[in-house]
C-alpha positions in Angstrom: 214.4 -29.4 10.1 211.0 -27.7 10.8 209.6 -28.6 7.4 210.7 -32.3 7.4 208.5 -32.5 11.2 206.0 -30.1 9.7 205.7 -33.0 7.5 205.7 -36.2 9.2 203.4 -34.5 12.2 200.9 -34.2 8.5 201.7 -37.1 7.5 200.6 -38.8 11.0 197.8 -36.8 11.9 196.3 -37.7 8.3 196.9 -41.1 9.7 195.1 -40.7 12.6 192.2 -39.4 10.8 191.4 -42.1 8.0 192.0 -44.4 10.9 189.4 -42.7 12.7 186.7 -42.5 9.5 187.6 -46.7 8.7 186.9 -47.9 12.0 183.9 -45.1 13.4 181.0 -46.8 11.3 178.6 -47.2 14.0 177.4 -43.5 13.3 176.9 -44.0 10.2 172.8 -44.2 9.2 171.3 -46.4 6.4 170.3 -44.2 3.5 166.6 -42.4 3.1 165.1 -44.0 0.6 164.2 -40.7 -2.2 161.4 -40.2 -4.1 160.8 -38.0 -6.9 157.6 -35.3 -7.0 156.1 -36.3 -10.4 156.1 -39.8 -9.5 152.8 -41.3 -7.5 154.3 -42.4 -4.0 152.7 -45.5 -2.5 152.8 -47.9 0.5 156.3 -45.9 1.2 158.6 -47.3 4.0 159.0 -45.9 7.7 161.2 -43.2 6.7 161.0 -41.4 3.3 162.0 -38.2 1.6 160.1 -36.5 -1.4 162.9 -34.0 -3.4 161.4 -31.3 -5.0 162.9 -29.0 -8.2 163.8 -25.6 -7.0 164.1 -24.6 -10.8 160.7 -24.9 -11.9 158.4 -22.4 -11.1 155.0 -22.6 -9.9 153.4 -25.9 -8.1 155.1 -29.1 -8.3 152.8 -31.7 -6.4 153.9 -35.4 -4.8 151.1 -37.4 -4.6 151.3 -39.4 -1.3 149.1 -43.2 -0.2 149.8 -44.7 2.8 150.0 -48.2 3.6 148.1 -48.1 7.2 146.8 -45.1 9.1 149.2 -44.0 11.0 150.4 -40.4 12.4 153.7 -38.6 10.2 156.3 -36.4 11.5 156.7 -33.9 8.2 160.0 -32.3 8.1 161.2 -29.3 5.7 165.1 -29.9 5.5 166.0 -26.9 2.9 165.8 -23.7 3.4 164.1 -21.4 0.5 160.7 -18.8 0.1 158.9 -21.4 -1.4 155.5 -22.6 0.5 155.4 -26.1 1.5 151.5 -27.4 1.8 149.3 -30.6 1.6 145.7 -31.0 1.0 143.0 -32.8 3.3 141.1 -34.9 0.7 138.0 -34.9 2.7 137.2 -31.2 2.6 140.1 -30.1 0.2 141.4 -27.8 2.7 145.2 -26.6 3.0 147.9 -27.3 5.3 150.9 -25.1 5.6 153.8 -26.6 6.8 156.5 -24.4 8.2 159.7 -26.3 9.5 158.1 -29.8 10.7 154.9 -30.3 11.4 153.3 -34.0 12.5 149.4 -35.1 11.5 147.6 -38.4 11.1 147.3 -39.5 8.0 144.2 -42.4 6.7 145.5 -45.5 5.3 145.0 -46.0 1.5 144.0 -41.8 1.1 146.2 -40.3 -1.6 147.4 -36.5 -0.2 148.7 -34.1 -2.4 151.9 -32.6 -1.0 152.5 -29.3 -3.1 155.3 -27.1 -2.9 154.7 -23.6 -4.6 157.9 -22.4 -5.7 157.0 -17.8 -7.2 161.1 -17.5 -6.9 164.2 -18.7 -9.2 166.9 -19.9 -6.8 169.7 -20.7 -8.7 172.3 -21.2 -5.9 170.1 -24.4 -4.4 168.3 -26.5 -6.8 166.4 -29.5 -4.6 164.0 -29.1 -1.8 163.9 -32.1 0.3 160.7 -32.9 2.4 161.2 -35.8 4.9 158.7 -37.9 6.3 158.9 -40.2 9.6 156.3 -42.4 10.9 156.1 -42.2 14.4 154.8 -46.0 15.5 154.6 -45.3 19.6 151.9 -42.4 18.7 148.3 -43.8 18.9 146.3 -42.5 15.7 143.1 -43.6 16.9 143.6 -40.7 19.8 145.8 -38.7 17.9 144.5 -35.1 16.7 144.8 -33.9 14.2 143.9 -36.4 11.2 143.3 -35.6 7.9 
């Protein structure tokens, strides 16, 4: 007796829960749209993630042009040693980037967004950078632009 309403009190809360996941799709997001490192990134959309190889060793660069000038939320959504860095074209300096960081970037520029990678992960293999354009921040009084 207990295992036959063991059983069907299974069998209806697995019910319950595809119900649930069929019907709930107003939480689901559309997808990022991906890009590779080694491939030259331009006039990307809104909302755009580079992924990066955590195998290879030493500097693998993404080299970014934007559309318009506009200012960029950059977010670092994996968590590894490796250094995550982009280059201001007029006076090649270098900007580290921590977690997230947000900066104006010049339409039609290309950036170099390098990540160094000195250590051999081999439980996580892809490093994902995510970039967000944020439209109701002015980038004419924005600071700072690169």
């Amino acid at each position: 007796m207990k295992s036959t309403t063991g059983f069907f009190l299974a069998v209806i809360l697995g019910i319950l829960i595809l119900t649930e996941t069929q019907c709930n799709t107003s939480s689901v997001t559309p997808e990022i749209v991906s890009y590779s490192f080694a491939v030259p990134i331009i006039n990307p959309p809104d909302t755009f993630q580079v992924i990066y190889n955590l195998a290879l060793l030493g500097n693998q660069t993404a080299h970014i042009s934007f559309q318009d000038s506009a200012v960029w939320k950059i977010e670092i959504r994996s968590q590894s040693l490796a250094t995550f860095s982009f280059t201001n074209p007029a006076n090649d300096s270098t900007i580290y980037v921590i977690r997230a960081d947000t900066a104006g970037f010049k339409g039609g520029v290309k950036y170099s967004f390098t990540l160094n990678n000195s250590i051999s992960d081999s439980t996580r293999r892809l490093y994902f950078v995510r970039f967000t354009k944020l439209p109701f921040v002015d980038y004419s009084s924005f600071s700072p632009k690169y």
